[in-house]
N, CA, C and O of each residue as an XYZ file, in Angstrom:
568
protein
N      80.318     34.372     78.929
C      80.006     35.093     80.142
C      79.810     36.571     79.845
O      78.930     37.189     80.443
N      80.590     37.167     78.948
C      80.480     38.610     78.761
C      79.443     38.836     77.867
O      79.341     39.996     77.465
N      78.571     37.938     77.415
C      77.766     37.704     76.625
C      75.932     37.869     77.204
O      74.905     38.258     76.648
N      76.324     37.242     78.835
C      75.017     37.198     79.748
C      74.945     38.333     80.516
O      73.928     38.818     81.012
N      76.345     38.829     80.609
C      76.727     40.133     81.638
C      76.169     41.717     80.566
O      75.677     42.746     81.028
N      76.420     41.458     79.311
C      75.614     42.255     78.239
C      74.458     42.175     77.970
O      74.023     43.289     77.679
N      73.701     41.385     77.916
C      72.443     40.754     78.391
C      71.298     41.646     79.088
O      70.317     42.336     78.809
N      72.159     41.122     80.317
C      71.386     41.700     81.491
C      71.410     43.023     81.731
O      70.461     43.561     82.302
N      72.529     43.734     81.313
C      72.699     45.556     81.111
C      71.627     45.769     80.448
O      70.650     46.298     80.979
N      71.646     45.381     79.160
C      70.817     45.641     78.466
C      68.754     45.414     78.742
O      67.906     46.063     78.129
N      68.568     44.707     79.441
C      67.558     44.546     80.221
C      67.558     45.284     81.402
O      66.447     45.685     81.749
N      68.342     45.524     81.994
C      68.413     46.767     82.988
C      68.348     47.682     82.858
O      67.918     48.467     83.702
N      69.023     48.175     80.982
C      68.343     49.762     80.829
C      69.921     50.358     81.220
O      70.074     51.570     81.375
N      70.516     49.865     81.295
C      71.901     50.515     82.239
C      72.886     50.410     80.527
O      73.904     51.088     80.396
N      72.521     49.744     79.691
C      73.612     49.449     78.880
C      73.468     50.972     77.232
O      72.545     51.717     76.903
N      74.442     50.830     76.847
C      74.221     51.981     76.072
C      74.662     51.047     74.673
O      75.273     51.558     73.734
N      74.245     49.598     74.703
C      74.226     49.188     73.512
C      73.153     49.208     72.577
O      73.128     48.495     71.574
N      71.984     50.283     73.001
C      70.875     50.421     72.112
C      70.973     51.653     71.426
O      70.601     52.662     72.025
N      71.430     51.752     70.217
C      71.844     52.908     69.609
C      71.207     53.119     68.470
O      71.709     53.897     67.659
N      69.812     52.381     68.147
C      69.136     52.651     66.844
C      68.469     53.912     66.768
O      68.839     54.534     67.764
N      67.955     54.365     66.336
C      66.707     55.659     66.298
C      65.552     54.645     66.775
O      64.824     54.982     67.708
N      65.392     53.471     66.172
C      63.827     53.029     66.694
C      63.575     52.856     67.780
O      62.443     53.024     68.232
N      64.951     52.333     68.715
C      64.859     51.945     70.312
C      64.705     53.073     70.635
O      63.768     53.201     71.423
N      65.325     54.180     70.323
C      65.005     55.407     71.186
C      63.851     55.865     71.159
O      63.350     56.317     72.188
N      63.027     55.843     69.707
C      61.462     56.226     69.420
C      60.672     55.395     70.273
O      59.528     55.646     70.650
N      61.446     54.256     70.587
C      60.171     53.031     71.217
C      59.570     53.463     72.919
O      58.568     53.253     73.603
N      60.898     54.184     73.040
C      61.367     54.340     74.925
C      61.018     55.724     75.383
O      60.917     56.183     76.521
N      60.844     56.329     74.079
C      60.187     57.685     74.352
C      59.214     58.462     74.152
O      59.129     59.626     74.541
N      58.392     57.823     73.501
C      56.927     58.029     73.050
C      55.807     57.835     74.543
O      55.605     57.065     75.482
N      55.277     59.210     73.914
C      54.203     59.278     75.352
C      52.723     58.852     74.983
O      52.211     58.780     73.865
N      52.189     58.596     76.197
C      51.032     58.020     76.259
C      49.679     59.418     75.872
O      49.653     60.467     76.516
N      49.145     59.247     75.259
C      47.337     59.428     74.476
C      46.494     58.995     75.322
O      45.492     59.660     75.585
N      46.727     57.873     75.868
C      44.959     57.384     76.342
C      45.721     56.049     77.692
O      46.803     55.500     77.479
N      44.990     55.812     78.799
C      45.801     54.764     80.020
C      45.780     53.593     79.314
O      46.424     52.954     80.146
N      45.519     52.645     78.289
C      45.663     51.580     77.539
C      46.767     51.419     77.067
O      47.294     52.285     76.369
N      47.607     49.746     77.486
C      48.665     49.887     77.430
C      49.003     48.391     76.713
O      48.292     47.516     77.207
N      49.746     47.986     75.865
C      50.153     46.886     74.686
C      50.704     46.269     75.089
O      51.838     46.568     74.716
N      50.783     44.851     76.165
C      51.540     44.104     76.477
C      52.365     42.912     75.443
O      51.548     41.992     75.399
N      53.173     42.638     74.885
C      54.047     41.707     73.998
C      54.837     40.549     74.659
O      55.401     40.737     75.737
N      54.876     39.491     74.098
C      55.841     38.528     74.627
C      55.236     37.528     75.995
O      55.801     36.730     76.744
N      54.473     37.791     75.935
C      53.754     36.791     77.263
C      53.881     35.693     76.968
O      53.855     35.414     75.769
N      54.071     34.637     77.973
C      54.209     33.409     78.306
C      53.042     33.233     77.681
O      52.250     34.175     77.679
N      52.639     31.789     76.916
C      51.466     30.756     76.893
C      50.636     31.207     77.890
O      49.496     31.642     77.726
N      51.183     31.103     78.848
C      50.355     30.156     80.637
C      50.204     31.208     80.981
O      49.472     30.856     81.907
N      50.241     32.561     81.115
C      50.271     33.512     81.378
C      48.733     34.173     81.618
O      48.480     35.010     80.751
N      47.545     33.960     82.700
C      46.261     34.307     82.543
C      45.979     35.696     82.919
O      46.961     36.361     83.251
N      44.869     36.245     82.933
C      44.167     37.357     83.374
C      44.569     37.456     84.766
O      44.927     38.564     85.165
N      44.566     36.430     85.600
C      44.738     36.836     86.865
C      46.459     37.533     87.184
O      46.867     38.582     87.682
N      47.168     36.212     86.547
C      48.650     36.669     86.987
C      49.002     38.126     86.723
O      49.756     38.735     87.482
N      48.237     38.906     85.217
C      48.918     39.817     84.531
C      48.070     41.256     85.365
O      48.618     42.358     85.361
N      47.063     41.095     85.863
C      46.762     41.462     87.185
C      47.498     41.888     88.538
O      47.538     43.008     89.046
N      48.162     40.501     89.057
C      49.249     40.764     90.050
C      50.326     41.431     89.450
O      50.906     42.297     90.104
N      50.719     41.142     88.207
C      51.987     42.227     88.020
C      51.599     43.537     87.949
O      52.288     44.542     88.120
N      50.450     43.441     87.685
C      50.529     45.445     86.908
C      49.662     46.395     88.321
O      49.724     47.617     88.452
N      48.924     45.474     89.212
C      48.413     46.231     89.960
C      48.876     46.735     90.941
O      48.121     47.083     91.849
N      50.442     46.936     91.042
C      51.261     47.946     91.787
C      51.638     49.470     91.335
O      52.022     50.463     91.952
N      51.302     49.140     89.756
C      51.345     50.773     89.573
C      50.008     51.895     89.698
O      50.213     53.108     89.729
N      48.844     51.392     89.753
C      47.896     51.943     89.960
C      46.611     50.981     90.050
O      46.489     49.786     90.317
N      45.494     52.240     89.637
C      44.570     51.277     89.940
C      43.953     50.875     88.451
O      43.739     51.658     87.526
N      43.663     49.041     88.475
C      43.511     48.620     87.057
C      42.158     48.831     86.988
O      41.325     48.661     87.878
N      41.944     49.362     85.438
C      40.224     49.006     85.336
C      40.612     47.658     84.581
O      39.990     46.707     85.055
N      41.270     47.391     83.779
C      41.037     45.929     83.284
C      41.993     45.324     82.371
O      42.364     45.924     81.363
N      42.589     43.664     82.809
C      44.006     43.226     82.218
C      43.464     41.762     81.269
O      43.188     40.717     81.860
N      43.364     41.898     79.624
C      43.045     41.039     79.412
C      43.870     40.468     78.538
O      44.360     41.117     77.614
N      44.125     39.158     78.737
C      44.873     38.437     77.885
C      44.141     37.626     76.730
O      43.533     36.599     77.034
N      44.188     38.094     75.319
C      44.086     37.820     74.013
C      44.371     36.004     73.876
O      45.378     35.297     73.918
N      43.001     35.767     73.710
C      43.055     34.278     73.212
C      42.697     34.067     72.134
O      41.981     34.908     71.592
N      43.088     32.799     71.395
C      42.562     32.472     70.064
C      41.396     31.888     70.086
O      41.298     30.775     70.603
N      40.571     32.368     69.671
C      39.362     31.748     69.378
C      39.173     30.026     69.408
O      38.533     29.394     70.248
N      39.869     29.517     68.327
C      39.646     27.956     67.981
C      40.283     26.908     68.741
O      39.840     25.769     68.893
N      41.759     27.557     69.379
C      42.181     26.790     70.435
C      41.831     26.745     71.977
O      41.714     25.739     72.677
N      41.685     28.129     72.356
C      41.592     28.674     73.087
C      43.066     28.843     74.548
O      42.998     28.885     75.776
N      43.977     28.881     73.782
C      45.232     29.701     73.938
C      45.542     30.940     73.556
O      45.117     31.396     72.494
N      46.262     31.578     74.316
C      47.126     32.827     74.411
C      47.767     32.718     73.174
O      48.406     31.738     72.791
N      47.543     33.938     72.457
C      47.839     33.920     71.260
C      49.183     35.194     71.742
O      49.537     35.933     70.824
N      49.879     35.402     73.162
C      51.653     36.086     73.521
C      51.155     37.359     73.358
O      51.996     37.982     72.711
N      49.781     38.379     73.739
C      49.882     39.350     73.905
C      48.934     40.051     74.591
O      47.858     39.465     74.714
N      49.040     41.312     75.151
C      47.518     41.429     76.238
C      47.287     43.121     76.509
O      48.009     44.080     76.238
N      46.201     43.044     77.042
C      46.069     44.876     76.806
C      45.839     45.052     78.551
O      45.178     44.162     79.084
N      46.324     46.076     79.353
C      46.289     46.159     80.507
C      45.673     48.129     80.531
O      46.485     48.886     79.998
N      44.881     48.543     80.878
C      43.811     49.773     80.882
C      44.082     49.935     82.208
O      43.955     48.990     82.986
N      44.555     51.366     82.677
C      44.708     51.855     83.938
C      43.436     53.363     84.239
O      43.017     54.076     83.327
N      43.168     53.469     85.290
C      42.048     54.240     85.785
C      42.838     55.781     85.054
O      42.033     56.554     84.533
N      44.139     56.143     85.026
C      44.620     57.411     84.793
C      45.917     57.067     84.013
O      46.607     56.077     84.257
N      46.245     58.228     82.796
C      47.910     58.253     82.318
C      48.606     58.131     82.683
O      49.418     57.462     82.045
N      49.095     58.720     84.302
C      50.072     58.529     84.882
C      50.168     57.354     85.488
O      51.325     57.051     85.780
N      49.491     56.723     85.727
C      49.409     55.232     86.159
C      49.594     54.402     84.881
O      49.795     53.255     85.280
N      49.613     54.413     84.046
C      49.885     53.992     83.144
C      51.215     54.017     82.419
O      51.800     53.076     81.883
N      51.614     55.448     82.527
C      53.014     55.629     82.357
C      53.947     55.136     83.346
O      54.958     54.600     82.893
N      53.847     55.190     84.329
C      54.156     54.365     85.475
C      54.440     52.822     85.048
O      55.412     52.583     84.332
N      53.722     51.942     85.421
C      53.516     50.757     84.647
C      54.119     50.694     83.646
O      54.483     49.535     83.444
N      54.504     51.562     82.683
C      55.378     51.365     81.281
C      56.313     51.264     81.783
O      56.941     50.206     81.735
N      56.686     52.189     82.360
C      58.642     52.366     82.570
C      59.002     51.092     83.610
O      60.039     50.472     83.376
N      58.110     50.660     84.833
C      58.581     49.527     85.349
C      58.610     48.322     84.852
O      59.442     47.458     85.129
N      57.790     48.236     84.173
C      56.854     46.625     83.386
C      58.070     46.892     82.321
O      59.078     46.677     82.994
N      58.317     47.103     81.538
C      58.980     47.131     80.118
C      60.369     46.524     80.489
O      61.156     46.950     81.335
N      60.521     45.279     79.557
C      61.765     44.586     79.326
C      61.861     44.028     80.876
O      62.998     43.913     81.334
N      60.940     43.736     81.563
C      61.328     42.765     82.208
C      60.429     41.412     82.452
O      59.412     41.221     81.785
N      60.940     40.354     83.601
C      60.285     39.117     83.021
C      58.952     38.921     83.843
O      58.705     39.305     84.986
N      57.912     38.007     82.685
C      57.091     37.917     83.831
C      56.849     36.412     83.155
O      57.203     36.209     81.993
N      56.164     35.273     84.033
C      56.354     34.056     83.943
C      57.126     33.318     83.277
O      56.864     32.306     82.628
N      58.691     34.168     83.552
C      59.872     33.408     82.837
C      60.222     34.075     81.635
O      61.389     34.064     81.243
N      59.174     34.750     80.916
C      59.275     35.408     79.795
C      59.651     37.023     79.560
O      58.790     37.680     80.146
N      60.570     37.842     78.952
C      60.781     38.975     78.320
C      59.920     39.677     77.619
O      59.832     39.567     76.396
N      58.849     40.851     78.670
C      57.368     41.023     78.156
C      58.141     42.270     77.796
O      59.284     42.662     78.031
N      56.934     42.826     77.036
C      57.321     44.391     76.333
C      56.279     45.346     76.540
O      55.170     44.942     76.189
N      56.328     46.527     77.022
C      55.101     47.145     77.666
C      54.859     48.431     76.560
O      55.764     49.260     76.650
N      53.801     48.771     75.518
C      53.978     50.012     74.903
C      52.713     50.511     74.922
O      51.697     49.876     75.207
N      52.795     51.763     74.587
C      51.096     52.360     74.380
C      50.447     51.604     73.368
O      51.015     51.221     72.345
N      49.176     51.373     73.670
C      48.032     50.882     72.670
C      47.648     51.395     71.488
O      46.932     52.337     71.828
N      47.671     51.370     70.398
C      47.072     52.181     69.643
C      45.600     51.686     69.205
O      45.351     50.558     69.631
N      44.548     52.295     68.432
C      43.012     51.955     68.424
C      43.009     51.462     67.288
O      43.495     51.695     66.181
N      42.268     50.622     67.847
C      41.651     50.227     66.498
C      41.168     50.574     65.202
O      40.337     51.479     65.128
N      41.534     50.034     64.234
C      41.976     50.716     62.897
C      40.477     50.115     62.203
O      40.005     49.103     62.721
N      39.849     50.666     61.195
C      38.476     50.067     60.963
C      38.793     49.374     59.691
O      39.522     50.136     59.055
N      38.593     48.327     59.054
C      38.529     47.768     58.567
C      36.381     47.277     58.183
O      35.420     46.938     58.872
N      36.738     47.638     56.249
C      35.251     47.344     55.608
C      35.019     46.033     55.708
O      35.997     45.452     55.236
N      34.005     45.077     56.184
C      33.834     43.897     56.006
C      34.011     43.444     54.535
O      33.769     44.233     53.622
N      34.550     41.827     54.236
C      34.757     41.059     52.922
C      33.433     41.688     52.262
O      32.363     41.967     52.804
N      33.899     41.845     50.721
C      32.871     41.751     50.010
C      32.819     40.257     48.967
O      33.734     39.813     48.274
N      31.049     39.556     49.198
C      31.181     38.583     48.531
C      31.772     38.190     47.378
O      31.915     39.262     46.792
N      32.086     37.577     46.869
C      32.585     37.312     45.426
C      31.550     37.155     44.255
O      31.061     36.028     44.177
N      31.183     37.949     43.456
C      30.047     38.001     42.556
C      30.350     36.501     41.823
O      31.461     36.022     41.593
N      29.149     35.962     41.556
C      29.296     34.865     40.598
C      29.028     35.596     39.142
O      28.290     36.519     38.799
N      29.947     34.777     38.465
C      30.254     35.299     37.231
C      28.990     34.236     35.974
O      28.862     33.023     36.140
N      28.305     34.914     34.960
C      27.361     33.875     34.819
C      28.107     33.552     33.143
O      28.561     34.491     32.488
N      28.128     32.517     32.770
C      28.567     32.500     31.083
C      27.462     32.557     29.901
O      26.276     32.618     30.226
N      27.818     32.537     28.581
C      26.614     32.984     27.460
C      25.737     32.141     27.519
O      24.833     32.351     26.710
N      25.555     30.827     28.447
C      24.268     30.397     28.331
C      23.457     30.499     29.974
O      22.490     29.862     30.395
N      24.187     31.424     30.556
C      23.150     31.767     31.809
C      23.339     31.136     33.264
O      22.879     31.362     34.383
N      24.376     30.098     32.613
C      24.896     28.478     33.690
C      25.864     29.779     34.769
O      26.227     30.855     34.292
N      26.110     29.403     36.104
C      27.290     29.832     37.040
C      28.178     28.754     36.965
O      28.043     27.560     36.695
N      29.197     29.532     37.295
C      30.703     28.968     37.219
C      30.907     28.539     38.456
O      30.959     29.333     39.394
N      31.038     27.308     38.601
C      31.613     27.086     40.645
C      32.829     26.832     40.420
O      33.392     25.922     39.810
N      33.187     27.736     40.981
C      34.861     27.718     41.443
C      35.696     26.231     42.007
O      36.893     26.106     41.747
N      34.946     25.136     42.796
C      34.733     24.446     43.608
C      35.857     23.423     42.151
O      35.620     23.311     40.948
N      36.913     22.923     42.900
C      38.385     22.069     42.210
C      37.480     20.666     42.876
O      36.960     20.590     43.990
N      37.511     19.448     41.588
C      37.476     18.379     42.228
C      35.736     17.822     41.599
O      35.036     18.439     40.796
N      35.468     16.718     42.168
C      34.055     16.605     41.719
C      33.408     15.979     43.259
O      33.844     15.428     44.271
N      32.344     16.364     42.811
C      31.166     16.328     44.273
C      30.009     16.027     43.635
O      29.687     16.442     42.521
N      29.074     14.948     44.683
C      27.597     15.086     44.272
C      28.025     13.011     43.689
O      29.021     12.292     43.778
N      26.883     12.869     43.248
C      26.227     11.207     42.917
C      26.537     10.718     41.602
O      26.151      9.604     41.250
């Protein structure tokens, strides 16, 4: 019992059992730009619902929840973009550490996208009589 009653302090923000440097860096870092890092989402959790939660702090330009390509499931995380910072900061401090479809979401600033060079092919390597090497384990072909 003193276990759920710690718990819930601690999700309330009321408890002073968060004493790392990182929790404090996490809770106090200000917002750059109204784009905001949602974590921990339910599966089931769509565009619309994450919508109804966030559109009490301002006005949304747009709440999208991150699917996987090949399944086409929620891959538990989502980006929510507010018209202004302060609406956004807003939305942080209420949204953060609490539940939304059952689940313990986490609300932080976005950071941008980092660029990454596309793969470079793998050169085929040729040997002293001119033949390529196929990498390819196993045998194939008639």
């Amino acid at each position: 019992m003193a276990f759920s009653g710690a718990f819930r302090r601690l999700l309330n923000g009321s408890s002073s059992i968060i004493t790392s440097p990182f929790a404090s860096a996490r809770f106090s870092s200000t917002l750059t730009a109204p784009k905001l890092f949602i974590s921990g989402l339910n599966r089931n959790t769509t565009d619309e619902k994450l919508k109804e939660a966030f559109a009490p702090f301002g006005q949304l330009v747009e709440a999208k929840v991150i699917m996987d390509r090949a399944t086409q499931r929620s891959k538990g995380f989502a980006f929510v973009t507010y018209a202004s910072i302060e609406e956004a900061e807003k939305a942080r401090e209420g949204m953060n550490a609490k539940f939304l479809d059952g689940w313990v979401i986490f609300v932080d600033p976005a950071k941008p996208k980092e660029y990454r060079p596309p793969p470079q092919p793998e050169s085929q390597q040729s040997s002293e009589f001119g033949f390529r090497t196929n990498k390819t384990i196993g045998w194939c072909g008639n």
